[in-house]
mmCIF file of the N, C-alpha and C atoms, coordinates in Angstrom:
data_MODEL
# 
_entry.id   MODEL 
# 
loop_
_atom_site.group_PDB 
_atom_site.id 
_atom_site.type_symbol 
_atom_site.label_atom_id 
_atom_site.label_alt_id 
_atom_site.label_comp_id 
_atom_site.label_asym_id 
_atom_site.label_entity_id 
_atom_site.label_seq_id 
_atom_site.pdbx_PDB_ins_code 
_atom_site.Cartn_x 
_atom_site.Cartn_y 
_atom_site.Cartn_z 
_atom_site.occupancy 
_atom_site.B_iso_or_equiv 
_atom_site.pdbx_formal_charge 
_atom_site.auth_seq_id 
_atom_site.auth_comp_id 
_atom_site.auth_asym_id 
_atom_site.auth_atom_id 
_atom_site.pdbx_PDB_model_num 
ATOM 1   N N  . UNK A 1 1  ? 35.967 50.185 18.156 1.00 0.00 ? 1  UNK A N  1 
ATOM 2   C CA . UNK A 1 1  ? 36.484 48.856 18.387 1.00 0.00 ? 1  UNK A CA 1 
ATOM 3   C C  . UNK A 1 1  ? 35.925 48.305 19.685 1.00 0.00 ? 1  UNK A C  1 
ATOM 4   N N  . UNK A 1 2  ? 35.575 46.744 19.911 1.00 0.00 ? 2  UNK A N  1 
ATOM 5   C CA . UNK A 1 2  ? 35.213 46.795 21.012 1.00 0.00 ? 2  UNK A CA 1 
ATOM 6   C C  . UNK A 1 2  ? 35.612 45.550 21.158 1.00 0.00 ? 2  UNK A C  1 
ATOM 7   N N  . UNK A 1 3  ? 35.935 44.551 22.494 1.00 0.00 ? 3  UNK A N  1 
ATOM 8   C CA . UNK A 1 3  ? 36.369 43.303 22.712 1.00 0.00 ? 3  UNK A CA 1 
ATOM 9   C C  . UNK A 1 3  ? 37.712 43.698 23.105 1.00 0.00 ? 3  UNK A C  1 
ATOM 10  N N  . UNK A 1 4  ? 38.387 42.871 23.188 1.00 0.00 ? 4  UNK A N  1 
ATOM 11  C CA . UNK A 1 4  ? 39.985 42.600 23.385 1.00 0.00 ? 4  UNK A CA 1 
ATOM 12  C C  . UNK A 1 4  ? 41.076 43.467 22.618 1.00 0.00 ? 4  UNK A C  1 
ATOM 13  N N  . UNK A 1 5  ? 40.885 43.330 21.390 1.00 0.00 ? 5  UNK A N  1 
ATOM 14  C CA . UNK A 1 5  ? 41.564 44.169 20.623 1.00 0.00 ? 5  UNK A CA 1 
ATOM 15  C C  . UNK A 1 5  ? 41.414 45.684 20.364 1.00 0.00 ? 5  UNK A C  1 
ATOM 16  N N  . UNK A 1 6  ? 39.802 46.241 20.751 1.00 0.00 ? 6  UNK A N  1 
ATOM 17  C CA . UNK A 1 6  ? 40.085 47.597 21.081 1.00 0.00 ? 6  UNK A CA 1 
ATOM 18  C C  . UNK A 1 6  ? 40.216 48.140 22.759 1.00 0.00 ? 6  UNK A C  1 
ATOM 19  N N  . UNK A 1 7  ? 40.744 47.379 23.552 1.00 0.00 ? 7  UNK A N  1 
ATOM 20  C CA . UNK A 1 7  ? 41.440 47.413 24.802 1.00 0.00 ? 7  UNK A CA 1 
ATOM 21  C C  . UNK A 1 7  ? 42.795 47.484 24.436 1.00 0.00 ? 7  UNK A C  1 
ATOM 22  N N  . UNK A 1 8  ? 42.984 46.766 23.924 1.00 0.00 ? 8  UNK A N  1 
ATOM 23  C CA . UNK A 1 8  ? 44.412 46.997 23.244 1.00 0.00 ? 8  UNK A CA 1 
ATOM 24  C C  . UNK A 1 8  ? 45.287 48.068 22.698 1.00 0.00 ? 8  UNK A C  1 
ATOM 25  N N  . UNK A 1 9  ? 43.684 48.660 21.761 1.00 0.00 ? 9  UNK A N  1 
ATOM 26  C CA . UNK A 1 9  ? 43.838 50.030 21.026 1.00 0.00 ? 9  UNK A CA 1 
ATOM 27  C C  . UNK A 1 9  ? 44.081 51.052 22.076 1.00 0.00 ? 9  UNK A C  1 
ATOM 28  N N  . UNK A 1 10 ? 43.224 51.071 22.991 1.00 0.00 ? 10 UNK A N  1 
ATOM 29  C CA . UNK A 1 10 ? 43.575 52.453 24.468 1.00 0.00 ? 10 UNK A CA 1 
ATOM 30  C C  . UNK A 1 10 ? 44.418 52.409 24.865 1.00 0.00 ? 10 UNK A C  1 
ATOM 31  N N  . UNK A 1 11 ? 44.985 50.927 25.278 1.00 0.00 ? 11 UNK A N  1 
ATOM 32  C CA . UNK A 1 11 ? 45.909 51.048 25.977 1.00 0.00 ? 11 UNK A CA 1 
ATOM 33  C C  . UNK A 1 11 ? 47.484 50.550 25.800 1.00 0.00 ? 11 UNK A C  1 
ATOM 34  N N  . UNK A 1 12 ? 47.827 50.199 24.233 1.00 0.00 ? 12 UNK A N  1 
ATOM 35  C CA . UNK A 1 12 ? 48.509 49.246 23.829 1.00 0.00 ? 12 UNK A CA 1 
ATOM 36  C C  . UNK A 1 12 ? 49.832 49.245 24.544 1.00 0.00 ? 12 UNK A C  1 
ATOM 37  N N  . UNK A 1 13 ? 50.661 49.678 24.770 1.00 0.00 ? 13 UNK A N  1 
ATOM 38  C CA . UNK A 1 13 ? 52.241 49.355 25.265 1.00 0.00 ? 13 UNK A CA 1 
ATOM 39  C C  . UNK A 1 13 ? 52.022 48.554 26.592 1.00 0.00 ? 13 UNK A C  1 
ATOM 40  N N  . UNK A 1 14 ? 51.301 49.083 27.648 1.00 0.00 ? 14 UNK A N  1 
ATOM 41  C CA . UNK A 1 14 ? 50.548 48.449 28.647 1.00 0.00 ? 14 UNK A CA 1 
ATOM 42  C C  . UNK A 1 14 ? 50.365 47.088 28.850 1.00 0.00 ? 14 UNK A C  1 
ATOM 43  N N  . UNK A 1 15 ? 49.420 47.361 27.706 1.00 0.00 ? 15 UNK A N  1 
ATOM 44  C CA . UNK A 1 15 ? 48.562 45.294 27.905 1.00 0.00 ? 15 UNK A CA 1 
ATOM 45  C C  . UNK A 1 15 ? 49.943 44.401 26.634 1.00 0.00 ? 15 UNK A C  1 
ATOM 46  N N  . UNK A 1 16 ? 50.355 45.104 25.778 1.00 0.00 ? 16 UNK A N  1 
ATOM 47  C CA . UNK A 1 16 ? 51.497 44.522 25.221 1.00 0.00 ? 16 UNK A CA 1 
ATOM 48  C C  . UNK A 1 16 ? 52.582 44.094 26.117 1.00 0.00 ? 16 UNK A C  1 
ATOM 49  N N  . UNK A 1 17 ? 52.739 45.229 27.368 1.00 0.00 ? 17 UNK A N  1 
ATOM 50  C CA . UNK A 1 17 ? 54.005 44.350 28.168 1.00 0.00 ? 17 UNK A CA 1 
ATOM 51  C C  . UNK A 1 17 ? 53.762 43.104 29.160 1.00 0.00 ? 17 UNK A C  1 
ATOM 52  N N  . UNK A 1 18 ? 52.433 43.715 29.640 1.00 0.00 ? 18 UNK A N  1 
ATOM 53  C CA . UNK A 1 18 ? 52.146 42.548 30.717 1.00 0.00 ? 18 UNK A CA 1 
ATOM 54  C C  . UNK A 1 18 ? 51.215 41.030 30.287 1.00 0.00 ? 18 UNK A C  1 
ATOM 55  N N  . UNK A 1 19 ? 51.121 41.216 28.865 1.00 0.00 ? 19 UNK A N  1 
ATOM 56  C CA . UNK A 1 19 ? 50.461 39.867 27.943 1.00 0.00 ? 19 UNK A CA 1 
ATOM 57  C C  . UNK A 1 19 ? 51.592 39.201 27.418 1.00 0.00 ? 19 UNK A C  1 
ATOM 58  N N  . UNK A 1 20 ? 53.260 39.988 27.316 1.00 0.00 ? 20 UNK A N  1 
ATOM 59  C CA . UNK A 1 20 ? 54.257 39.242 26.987 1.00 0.00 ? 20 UNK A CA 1 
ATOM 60  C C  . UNK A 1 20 ? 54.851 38.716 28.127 1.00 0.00 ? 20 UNK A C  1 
ATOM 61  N N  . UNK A 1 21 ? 54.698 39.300 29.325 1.00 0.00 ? 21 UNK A N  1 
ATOM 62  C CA . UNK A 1 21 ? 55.418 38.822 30.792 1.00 0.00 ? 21 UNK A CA 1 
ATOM 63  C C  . UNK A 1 21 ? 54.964 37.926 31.172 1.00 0.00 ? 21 UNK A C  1 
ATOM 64  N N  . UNK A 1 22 ? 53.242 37.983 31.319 1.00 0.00 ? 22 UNK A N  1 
ATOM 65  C CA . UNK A 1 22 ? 52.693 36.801 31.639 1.00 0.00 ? 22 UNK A CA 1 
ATOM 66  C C  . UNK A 1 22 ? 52.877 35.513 30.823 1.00 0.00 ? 22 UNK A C  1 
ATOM 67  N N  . UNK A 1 23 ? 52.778 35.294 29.414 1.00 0.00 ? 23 UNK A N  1 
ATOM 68  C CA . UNK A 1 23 ? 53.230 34.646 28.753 1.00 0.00 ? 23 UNK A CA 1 
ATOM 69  C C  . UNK A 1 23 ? 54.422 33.776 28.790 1.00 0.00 ? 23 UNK A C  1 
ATOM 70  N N  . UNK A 1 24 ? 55.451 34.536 29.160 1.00 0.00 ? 24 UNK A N  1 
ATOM 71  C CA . UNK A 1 24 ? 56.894 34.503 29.420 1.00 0.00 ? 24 UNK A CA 1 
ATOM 72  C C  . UNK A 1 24 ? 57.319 33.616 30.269 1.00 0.00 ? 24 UNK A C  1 
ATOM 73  N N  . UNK A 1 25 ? 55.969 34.217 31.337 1.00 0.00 ? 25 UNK A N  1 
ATOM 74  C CA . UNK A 1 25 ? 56.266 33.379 32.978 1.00 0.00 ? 25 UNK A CA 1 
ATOM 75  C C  . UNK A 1 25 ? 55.721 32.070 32.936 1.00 0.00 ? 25 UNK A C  1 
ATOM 76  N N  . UNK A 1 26 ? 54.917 31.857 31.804 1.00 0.00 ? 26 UNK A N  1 
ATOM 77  C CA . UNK A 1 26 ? 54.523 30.215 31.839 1.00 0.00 ? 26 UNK A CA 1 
ATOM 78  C C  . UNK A 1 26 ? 52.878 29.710 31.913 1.00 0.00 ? 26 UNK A C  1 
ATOM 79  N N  . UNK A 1 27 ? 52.451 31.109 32.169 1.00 0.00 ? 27 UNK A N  1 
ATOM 80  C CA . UNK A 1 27 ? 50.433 31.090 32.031 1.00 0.00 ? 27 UNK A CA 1 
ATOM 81  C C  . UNK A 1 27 ? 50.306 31.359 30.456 1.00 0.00 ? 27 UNK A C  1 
ATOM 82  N N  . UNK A 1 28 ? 49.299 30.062 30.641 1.00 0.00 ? 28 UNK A N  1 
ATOM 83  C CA . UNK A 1 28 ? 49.056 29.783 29.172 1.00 0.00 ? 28 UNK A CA 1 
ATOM 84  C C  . UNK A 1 28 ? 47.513 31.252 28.409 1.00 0.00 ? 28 UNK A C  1 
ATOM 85  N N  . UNK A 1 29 ? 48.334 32.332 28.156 1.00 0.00 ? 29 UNK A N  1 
ATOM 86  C CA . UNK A 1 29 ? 47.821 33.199 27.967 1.00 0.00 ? 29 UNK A CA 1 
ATOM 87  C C  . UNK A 1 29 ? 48.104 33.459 26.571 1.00 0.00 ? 29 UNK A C  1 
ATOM 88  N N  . UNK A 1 30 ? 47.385 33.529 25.707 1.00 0.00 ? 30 UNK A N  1 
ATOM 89  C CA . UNK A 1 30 ? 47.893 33.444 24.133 1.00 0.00 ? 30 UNK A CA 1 
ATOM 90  C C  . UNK A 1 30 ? 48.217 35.280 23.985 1.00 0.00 ? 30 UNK A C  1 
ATOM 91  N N  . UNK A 1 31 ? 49.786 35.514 23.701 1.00 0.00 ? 31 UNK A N  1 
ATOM 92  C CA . UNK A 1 31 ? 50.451 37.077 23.602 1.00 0.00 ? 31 UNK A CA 1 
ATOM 93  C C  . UNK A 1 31 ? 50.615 36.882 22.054 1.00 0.00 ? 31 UNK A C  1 
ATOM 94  N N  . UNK A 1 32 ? 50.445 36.018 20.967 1.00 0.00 ? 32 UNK A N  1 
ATOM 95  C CA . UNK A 1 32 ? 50.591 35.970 19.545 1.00 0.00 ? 32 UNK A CA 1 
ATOM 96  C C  . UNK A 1 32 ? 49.268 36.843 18.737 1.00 0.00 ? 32 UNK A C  1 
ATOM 97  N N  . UNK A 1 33 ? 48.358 36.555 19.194 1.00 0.00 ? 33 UNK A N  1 
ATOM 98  C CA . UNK A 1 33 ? 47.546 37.190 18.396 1.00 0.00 ? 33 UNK A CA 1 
ATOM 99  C C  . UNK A 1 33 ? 47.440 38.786 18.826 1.00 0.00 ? 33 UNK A C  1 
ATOM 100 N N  . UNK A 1 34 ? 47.656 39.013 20.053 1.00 0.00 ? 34 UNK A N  1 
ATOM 101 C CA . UNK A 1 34 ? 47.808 40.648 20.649 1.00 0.00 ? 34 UNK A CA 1 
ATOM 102 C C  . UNK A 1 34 ? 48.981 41.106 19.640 1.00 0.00 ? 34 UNK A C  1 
ATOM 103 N N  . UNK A 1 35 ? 50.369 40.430 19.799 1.00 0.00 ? 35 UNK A N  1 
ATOM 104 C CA . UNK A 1 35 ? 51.078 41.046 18.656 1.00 0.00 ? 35 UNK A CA 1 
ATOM 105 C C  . UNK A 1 35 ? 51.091 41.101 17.546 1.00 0.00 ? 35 UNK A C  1 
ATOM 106 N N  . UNK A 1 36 ? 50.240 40.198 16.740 1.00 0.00 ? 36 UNK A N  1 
ATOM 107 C CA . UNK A 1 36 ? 49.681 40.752 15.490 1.00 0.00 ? 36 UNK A CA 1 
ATOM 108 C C  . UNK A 1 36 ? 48.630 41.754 15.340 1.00 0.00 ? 36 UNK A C  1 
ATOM 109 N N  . UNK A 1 37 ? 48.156 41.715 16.715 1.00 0.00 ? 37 UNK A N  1 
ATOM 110 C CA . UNK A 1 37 ? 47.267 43.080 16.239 1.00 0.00 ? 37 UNK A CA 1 
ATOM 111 C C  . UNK A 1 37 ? 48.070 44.332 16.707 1.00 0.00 ? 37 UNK A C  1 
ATOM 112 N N  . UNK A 1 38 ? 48.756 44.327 17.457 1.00 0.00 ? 38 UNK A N  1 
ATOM 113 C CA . UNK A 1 38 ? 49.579 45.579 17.389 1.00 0.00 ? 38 UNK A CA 1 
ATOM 114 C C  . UNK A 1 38 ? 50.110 46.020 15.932 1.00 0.00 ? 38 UNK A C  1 
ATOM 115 N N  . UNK A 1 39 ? 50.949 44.479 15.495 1.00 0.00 ? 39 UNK A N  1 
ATOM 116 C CA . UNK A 1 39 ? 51.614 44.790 14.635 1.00 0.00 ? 39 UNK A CA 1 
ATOM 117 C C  . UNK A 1 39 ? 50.825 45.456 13.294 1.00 0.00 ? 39 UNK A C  1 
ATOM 118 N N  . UNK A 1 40 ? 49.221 45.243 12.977 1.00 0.00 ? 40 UNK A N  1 
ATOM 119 C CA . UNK A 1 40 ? 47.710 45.836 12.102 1.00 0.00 ? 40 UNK A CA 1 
ATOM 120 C C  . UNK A 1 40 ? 48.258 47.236 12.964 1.00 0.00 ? 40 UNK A C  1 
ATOM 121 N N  . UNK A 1 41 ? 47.909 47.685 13.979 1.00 0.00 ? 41 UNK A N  1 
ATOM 122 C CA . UNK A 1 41 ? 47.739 48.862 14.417 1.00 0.00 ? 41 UNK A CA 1 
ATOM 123 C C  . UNK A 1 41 ? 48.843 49.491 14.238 1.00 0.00 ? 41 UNK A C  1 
ATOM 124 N N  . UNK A 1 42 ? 50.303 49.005 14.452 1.00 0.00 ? 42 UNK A N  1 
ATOM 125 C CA . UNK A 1 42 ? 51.215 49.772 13.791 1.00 0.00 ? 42 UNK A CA 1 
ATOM 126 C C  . UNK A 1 42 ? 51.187 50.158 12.193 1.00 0.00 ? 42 UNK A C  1 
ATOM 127 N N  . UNK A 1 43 ? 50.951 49.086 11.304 1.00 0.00 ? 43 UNK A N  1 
ATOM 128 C CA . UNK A 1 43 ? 50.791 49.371 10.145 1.00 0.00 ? 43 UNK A CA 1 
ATOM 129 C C  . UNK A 1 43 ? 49.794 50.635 9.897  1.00 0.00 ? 43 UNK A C  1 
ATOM 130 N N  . UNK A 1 44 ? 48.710 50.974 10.651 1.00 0.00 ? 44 UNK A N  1 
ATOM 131 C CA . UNK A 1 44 ? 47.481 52.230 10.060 1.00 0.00 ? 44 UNK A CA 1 
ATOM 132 C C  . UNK A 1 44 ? 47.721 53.331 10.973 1.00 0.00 ? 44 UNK A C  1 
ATOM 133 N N  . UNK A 1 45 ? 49.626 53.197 11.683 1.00 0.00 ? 45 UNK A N  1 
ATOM 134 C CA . UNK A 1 45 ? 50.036 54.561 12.338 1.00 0.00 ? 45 UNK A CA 1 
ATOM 135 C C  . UNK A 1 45 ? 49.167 54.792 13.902 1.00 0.00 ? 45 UNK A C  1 
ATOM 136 N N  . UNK A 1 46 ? 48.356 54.003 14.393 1.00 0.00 ? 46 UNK A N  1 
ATOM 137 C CA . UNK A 1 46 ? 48.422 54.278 15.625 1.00 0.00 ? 46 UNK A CA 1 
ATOM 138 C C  . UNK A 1 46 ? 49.128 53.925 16.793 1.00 0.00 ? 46 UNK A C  1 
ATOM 139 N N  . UNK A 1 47 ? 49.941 52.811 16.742 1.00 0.00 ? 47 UNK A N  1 
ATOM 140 C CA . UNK A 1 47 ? 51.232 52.155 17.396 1.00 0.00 ? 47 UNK A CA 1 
ATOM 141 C C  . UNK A 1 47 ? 52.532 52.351 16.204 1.00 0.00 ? 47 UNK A C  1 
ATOM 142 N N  . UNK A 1 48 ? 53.392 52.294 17.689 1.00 0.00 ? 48 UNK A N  1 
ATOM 143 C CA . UNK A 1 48 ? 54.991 52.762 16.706 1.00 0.00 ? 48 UNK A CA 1 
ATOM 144 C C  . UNK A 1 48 ? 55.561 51.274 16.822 1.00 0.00 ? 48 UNK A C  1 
ATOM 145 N N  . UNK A 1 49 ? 55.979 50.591 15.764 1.00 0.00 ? 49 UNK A N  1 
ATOM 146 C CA . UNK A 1 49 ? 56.739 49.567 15.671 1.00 0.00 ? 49 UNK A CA 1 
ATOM 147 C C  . UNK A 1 49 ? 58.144 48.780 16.187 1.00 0.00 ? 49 UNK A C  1 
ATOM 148 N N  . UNK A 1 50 ? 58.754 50.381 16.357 1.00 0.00 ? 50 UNK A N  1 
ATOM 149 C CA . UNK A 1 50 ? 59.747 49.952 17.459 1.00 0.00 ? 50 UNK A CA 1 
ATOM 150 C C  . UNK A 1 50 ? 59.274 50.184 18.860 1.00 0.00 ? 50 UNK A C  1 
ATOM 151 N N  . UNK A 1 51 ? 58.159 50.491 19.383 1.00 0.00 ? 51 UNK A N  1 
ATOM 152 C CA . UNK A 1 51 ? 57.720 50.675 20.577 1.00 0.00 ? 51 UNK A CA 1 
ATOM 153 C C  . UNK A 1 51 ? 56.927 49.170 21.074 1.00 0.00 ? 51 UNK A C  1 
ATOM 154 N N  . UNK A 1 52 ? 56.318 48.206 19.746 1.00 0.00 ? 52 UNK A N  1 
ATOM 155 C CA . UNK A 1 52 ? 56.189 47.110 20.254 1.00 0.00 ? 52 UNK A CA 1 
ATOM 156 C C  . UNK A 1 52 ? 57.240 46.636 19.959 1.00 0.00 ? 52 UNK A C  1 
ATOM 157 N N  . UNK A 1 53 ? 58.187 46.276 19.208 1.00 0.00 ? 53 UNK A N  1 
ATOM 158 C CA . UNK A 1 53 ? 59.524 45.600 19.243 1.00 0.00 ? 53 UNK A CA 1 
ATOM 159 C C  . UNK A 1 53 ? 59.989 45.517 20.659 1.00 0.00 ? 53 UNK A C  1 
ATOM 160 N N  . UNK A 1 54 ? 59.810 47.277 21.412 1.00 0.00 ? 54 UNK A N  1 
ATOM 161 C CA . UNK A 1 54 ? 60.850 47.427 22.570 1.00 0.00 ? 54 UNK A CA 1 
ATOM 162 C C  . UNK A 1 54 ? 60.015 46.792 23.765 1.00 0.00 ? 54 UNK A C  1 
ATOM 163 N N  . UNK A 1 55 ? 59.237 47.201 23.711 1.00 0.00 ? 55 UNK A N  1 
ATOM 164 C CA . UNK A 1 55 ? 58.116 46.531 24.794 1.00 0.00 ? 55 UNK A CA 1 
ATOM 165 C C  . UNK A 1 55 ? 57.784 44.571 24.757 1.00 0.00 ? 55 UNK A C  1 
ATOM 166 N N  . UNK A 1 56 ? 57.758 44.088 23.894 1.00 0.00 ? 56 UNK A N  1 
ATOM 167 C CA . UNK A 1 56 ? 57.743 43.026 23.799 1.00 0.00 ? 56 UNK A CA 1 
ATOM 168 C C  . UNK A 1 56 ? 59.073 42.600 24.675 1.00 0.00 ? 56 UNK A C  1 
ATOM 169 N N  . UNK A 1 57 ? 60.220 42.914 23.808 1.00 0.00 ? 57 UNK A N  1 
ATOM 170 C CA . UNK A 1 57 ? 61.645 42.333 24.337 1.00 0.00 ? 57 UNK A CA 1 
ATOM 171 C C  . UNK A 1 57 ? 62.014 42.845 25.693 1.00 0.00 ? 57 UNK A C  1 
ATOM 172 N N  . UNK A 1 58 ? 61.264 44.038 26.053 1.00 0.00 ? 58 UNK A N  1 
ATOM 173 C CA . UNK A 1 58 ? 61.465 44.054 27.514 1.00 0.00 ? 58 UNK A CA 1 
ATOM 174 C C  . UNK A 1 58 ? 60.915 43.317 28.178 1.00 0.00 ? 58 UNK A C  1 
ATOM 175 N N  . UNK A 1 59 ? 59.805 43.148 28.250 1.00 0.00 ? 59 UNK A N  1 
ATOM 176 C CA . UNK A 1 59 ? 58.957 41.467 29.089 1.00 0.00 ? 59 UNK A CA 1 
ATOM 177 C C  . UNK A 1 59 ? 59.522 40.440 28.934 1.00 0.00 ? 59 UNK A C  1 
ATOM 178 N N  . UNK A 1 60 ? 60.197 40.055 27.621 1.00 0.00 ? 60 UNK A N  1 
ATOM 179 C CA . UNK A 1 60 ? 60.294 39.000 27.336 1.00 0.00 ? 60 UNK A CA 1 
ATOM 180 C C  . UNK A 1 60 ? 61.845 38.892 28.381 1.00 0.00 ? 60 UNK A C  1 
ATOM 181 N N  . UNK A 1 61 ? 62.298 39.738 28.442 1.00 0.00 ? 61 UNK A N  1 
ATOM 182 C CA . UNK A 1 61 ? 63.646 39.382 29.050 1.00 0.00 ? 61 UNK A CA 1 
ATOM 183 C C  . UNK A 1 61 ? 63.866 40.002 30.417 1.00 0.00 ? 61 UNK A C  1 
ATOM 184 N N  . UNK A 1 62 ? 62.406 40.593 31.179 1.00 0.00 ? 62 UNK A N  1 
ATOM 185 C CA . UNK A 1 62 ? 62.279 40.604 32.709 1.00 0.00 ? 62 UNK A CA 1 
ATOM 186 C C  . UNK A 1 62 ? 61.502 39.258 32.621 1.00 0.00 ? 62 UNK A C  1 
ATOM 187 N N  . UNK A 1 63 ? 60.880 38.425 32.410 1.00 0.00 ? 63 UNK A N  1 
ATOM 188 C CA . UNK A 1 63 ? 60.624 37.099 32.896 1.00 0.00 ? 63 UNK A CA 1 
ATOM 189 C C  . UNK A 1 63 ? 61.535 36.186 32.693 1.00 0.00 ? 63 UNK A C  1 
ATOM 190 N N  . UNK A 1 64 ? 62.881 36.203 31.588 1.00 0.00 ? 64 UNK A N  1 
ATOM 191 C CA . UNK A 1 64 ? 63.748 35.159 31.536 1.00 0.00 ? 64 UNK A CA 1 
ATOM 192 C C  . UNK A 1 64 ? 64.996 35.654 33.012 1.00 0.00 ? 64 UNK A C  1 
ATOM 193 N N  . UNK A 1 65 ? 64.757 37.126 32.834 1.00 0.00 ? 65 UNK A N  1 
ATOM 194 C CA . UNK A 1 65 ? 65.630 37.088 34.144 1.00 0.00 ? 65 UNK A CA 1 
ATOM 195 C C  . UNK A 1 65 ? 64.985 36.735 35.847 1.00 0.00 ? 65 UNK A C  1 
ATOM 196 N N  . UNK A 1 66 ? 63.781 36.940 35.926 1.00 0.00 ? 66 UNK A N  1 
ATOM 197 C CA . UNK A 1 66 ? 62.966 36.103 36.968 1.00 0.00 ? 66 UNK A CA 1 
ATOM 198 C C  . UNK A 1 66 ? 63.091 34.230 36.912 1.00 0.00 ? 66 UNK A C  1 
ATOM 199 N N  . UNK A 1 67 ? 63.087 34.031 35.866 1.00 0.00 ? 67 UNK A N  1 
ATOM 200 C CA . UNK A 1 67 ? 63.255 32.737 35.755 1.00 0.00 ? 67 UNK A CA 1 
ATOM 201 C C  . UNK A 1 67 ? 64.890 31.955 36.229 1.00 0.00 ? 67 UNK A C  1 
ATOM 202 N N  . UNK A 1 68 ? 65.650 32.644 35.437 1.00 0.00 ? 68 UNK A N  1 
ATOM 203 C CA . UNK A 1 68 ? 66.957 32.742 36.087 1.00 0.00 ? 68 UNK A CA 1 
ATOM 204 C C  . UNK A 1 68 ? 67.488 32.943 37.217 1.00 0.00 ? 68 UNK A C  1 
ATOM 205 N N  . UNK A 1 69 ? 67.084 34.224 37.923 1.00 0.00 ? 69 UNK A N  1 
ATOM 206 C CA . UNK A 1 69 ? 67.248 34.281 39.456 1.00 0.00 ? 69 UNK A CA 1 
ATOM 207 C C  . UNK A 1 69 ? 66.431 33.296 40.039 1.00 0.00 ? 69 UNK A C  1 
ATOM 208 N N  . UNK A 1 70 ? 65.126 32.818 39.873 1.00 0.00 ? 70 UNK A N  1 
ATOM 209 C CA . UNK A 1 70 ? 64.914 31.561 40.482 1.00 0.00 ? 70 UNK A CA 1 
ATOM 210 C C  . UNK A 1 70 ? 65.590 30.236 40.191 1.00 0.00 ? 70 UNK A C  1 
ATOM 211 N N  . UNK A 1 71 ? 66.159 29.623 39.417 1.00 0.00 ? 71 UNK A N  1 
ATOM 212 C CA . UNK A 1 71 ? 67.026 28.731 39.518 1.00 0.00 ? 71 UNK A CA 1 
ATOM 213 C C  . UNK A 1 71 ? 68.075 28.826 39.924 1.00 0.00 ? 71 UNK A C  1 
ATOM 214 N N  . UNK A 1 72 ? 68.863 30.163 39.880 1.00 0.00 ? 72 UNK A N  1 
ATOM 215 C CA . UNK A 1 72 ? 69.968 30.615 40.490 1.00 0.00 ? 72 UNK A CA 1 
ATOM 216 C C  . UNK A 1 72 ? 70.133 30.440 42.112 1.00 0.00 ? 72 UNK A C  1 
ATOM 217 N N  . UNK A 1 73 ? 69.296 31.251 42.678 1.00 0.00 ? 73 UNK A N  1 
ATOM 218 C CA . UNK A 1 73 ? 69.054 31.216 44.400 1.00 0.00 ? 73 UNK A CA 1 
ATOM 219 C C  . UNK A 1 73 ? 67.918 29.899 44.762 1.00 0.00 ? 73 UNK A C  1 
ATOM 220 N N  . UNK A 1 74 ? 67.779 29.363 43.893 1.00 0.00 ? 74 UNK A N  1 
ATOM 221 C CA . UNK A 1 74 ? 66.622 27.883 44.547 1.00 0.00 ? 74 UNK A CA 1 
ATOM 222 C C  . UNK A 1 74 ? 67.574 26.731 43.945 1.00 0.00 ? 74 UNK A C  1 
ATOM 223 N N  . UNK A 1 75 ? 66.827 25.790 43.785 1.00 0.00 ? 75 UNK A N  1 
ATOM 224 C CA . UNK A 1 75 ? 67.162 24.574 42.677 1.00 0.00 ? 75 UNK A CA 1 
ATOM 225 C C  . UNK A 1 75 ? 67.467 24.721 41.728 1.00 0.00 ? 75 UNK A C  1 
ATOM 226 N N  . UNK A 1 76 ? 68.632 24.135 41.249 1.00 0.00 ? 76 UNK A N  1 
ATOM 227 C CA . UNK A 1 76 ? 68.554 24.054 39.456 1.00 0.00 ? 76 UNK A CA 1 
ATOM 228 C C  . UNK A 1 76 ? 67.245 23.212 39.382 1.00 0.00 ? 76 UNK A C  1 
ATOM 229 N N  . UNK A 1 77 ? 66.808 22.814 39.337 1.00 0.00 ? 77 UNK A N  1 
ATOM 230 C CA . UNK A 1 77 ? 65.828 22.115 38.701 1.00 0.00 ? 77 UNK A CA 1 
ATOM 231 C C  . UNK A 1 77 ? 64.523 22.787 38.975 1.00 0.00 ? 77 UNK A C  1 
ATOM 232 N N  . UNK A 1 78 ? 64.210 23.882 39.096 1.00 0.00 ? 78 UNK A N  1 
ATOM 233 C CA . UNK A 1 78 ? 63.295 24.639 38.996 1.00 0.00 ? 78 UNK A CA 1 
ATOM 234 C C  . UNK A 1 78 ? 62.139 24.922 38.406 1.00 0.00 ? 78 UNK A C  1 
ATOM 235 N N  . UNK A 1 79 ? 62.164 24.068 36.984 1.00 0.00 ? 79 UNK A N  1 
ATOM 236 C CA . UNK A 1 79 ? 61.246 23.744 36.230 1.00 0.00 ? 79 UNK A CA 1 
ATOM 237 C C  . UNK A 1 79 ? 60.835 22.338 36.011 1.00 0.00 ? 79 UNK A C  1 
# 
């Protein structure tokens, strides 16, 4: 594999958490097509499906709580 998606393959939970965080945080970094290819690579058994499930929803909900503590201790209007 070579390009983006077999970077993915070496290292997947990795670039899966920090392509959903960044995402999360508001850089326009496209994390949709990485999780469909996880989700190919889970299907042919080299990624575990609840391991991107868990990894996704963990990024996804350390950047909503970064987002939160910044409106919390700054401005509401933060965005």
């Amino acid at each position: 594999m070579r390009g983006e998606f077999g970077f993915l393959f070496q290292h997947g939970y990795a670039v899966l958490f920090a392509l959903v965080l960044v995402d999360q945080l508001g850089v326009p970094v496209p994390a949709i097509p990485f999780l469909i290819a996880a989700g190919a690579y889970a299907a042919s058994g080299h990624l575990s499906p609840v391991g991107i499930l868990g990894v996704a929803i963990a990024a996804s909900v350390a950047a909503h709580v970064f987002w939160y503590e910044m409106a919390r201790r700054g401005r509401g209007d933060i965005l």
